[in-house]
C-alpha positions in Angstrom: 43.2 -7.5 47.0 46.2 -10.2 47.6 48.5 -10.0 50.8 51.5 -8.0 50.0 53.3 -4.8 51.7 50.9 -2.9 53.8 48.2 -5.6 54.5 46.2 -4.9 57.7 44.3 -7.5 59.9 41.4 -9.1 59.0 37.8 -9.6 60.5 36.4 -12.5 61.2 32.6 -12.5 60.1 30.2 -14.5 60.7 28.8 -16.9 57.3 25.3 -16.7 57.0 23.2 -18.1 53.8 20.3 -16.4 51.4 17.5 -17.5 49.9 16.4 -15.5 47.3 14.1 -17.8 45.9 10.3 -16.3 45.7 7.3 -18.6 45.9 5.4 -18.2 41.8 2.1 -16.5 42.7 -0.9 -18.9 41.8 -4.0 -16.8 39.7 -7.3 -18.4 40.5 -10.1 -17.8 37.7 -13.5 -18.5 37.4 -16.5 -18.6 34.7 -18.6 -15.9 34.9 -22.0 -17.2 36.6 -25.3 -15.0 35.0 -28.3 -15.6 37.4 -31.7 -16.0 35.8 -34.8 -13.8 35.9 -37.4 -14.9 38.6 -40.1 -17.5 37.2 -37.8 -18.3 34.0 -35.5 -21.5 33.7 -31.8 -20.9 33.5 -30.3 -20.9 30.2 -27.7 -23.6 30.2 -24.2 -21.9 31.3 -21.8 -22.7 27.5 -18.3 -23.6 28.3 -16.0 -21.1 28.3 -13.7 -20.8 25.2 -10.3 -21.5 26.3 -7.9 -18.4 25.0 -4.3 -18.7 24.9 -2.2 -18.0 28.3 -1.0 -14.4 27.1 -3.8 -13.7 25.6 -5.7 -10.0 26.5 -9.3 -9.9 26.3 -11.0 -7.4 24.1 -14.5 -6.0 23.9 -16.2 -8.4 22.1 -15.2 -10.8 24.5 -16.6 -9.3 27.7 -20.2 -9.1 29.1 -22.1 -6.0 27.4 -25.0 -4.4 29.4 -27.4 -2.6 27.4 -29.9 -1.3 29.5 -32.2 2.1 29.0 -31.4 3.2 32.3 -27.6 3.0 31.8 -25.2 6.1 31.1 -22.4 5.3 28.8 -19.0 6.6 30.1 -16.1 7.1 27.8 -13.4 7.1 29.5 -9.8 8.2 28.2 -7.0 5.5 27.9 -4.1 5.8 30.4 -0.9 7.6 29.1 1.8 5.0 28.6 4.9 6.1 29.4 7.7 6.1 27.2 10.9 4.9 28.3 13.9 7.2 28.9 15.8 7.3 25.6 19.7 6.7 26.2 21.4 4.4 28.7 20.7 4.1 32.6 22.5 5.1 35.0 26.1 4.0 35.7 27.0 2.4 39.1 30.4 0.4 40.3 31.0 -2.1 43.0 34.4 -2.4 44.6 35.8 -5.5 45.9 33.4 -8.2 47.8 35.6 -11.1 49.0 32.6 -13.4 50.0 31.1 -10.7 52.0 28.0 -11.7 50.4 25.3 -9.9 52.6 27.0 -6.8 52.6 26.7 -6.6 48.8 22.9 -7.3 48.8 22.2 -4.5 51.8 24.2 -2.0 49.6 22.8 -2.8 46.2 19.7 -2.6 47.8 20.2 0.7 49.0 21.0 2.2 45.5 18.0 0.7 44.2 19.3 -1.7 42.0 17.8 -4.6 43.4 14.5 -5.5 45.7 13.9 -7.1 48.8 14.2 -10.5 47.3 17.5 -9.8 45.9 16.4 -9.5 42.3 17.0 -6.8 39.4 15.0 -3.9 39.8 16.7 -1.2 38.2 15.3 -1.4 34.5 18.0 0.1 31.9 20.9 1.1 35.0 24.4 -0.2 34.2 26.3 -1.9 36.6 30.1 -2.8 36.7 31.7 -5.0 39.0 35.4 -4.4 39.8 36.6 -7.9 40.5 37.7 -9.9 43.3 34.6 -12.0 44.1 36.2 -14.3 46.3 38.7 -15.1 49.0 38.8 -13.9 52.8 35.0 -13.7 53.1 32.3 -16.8 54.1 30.5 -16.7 50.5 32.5 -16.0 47.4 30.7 -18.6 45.1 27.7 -17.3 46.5 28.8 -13.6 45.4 29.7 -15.3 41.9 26.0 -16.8 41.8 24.2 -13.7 42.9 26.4 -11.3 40.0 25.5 -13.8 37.6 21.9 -13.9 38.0 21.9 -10.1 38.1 23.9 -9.9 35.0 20.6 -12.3 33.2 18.2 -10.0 34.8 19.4 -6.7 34.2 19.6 -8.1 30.5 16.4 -8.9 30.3 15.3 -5.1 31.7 17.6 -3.8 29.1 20.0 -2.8 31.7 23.6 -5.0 31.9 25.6 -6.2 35.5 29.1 -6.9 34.2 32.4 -7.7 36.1 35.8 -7.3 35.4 38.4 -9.8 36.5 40.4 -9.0 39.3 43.9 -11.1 41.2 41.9 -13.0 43.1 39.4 -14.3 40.4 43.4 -15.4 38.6 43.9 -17.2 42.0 41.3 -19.0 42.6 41.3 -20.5 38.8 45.4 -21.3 39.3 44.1 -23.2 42.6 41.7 -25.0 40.9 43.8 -25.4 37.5 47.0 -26.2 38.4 47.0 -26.6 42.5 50.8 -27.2 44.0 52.5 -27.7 40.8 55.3 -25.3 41.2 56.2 -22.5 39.7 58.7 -19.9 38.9 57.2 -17.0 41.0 61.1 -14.8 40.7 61.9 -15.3 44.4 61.9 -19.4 44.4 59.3 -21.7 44.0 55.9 -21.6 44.7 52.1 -22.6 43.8 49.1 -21.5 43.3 47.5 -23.7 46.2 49.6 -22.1 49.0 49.3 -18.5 47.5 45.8 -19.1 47.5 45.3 -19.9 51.0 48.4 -17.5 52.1 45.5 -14.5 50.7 41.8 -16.1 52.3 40.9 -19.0 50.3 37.9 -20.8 51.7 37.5 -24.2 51.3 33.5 -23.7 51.4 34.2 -22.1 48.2 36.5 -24.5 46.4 34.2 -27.1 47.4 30.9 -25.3 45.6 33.3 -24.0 42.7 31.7 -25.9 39.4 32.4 -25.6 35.7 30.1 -23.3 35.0 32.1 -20.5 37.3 35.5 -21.1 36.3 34.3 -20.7 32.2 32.4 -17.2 33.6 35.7 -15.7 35.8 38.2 -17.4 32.3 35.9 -14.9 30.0 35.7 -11.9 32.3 37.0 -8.7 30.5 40.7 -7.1 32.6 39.5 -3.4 32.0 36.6 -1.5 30.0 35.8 1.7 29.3 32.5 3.6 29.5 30.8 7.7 30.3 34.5 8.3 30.0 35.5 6.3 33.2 38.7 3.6 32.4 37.3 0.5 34.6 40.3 -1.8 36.2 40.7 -4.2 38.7 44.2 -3.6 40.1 46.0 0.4 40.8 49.2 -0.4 38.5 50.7 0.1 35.0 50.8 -3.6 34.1 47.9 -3.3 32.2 50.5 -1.8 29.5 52.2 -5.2 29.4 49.2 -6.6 27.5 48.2 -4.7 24.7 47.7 -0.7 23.7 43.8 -1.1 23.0 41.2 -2.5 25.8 40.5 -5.1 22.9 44.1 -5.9 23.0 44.9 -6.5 26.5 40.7 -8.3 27.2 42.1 -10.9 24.7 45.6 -11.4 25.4 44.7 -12.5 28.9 42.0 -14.5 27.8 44.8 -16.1 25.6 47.3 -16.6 28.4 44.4 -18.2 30.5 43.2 -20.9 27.6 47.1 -22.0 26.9 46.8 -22.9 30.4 50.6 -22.6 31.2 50.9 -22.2 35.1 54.0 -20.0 35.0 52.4 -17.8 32.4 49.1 -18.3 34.5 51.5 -16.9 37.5 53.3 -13.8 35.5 49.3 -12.8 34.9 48.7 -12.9 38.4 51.5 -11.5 39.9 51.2 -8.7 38.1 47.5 -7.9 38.6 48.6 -8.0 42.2 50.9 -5.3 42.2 49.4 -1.7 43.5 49.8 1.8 45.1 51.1 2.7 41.3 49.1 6.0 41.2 49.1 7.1 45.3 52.7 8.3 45.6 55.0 10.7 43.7 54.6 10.1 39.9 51.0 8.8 40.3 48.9 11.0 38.2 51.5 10.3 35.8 50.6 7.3 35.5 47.6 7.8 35.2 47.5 9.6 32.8 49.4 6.9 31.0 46.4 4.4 31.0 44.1 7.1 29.6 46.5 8.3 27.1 46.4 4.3 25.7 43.2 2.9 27.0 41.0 6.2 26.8 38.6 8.3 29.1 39.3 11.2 31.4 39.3 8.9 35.2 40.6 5.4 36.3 38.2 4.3 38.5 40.1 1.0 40.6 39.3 -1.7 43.1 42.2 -3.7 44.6 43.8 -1.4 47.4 41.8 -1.0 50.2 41.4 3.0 50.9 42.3 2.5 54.6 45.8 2.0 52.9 45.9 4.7 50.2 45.0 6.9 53.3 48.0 5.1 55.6 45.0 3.9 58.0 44.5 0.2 58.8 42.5 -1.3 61.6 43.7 -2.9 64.6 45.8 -5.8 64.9 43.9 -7.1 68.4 41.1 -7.4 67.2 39.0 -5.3 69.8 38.8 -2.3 67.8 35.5 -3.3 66.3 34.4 0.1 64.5 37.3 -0.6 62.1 38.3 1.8 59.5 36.2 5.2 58.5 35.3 4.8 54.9 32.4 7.0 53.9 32.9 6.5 50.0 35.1 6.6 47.2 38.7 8.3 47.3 39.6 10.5 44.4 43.3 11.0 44.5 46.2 11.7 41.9 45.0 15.2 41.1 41.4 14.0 40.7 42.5 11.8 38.0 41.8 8.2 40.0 38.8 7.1 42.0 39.8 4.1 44.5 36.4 1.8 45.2 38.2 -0.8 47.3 36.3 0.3 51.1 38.3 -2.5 53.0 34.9 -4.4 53.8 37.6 -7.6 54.6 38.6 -5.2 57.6 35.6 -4.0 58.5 35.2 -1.2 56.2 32.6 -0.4 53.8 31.8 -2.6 51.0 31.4 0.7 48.5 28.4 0.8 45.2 29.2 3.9 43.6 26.7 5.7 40.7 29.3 7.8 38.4 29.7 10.4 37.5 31.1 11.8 40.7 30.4 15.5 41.4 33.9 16.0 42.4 
């Protein structure tokens, strides 16, 4: 979300840092020792043969007691169990803005990862909404934690993807192209000062390396999946870029490798725009994104529901419950689900499985 009409106080939390690095467990091993039989001498002990580390013993290579007074036991193998054909279960996160913690107690909650902060949640598919950064104490720590996840959940034969959102445009224009103006329609501007104007953290332009301005340059504007159109931002601009999903993920990424700042700018500024589904004329257009893009519901991050709803927290500051968000708002006759739970105002930082039952 990016500082325009409508924008409510913020909350100042508190930055605190995770370590989600666990200690490698160390296996300790030993020969097996066979006593001898009273009077005789001990057999010399033969060194064991070394087998390779993933190697799984069989029966020919453990101890076999053959004794008269033994009862031999078959005993039935385990069932294996088979793996749930199809694709796990869906979830979506809305915006984080460096509220780092706040995304690890509520992935956590849904299962998806463990107390150490890692993947857990085998073959479950999980899509980020965008805006990583900005307003909150962490953002590159947010970037760093959905990366890992996204390895992880690979390797589980799950997936964590993201989809780009304004402020992941922002923070690269900071980085790219700093206070070289440009044309922003009402006068001259830059990236730099929009960037702090909207939360930037200089903890997180500090810690921003290579390696995360290539991942947010390649991040995908909108997807679609279980029927569910997946966007950052609750406007029609999408439309500007293409009439396919494939059309508008690689016009963007086009506009972001020519590296033009006021093309870089016209990108941004329009991500930022919002509210294009809440009043009248909403669910019409809607409907316009699924008629191009496909699926029966938009699901969007980007406007905080406190605003959809008219609420906003308040301005002094001593108001500390801040804004009742209990979950996702499905508005524009059922046709748009709004993820955004204001958690830069003391809301609800919102992970969502989908289908809703609503």
């Amino acid at each position: 979300m990016t500082q325009g009409a409508g924008q409510g106080p913020e909350v100042e939390r508190t930055a605190t840092l995770r370590d989600f690095r666990v200690p490698a467990y160390v296996h300790e091993t030993g020969p097996y020792v066979h006593d001898s039989h009273p009077g005789e001498a001990a057999a010399p002990v033969a060194e064991p043969v070394p087998y390779p580390q993933e190697y799984t013993p069989t029966e020919r290579d453990l101890p076999v007691i053959n004794r008269g007074d033994t009862l031999q036991v078959t005993v039935d193998p385990a069932p294996v169990a088979t793996p749930a054909a199809g694709p796990g279960p869906l979830f979506v996160v809305g915006d984080v803005h460096g509220y780092l913690d706040e995304l690890v107690t509520a992935l956590q909650e849904k299962g998806l990862i463990d107390a150490a902060g890692h993947w857990c949640a085998g073959t479950a598919r999980l899509w980020f909404l965008g805006d990583f950064t900005d307003r909150g104490p962490d953002g590159i720590g947010v970037i760093d934690l959905v990366m890992r996840l996204s390895a992880e959940a690979a390797a589980a034969g799950g997936y964590c993807k993201a989809l780009m959102g304004n402020h992941e445009l922002l923070l690269l224009g900071a980085k790219r192209f700093g206070d070289t103006p440009v044309n922003s329609g009402a006068g001259t501007a830059t990236f730099q000062a929009a960037w702090l104007l909207n939360g930037g953290q200089k903890t997180d332009m500090d810690r921003l390396q290579d390696h995360h301005l290539q991942w947010m340059a390649r991040l995908d504007a909108l997807t679609e999946t279980d029927g569910h159109l997946l966007v950052h931002s609750d406007t029609t601009a999408y439309l500007d870029y293409g009439d396919s999903i494939e059309a508008v993920n690689d016009n963007v990424r086009e506009t972001l490798t020519r590296n033009d700042a006021d093309e870089v700018w016209d990108l941004f500024r329009k991500f930022t725009k919002r509210f294009s589904f809440r009043d009248e004329g909403g669910a019409d257009a809607v409907r316009s994104l699924l008629d191009t893009y496909g699926g029966t519901r938009i699901v969007h991050g980007h406007s905080p529901i406190p605003y959809l709803l008219g609420e906003v927290g308040s301005e002094d500051g001593e108001d500390n419950t801040g804004p009742l968000v209990e979950g996702p708002h499905v508005y524009a006759d059922g046709l748009a689900i709004a993820m955004d739970g204001g958690v830069t105002m003391a809301g609800k930082l919102l992970v969502q499985q989908l289908p809703l039952n609503i």
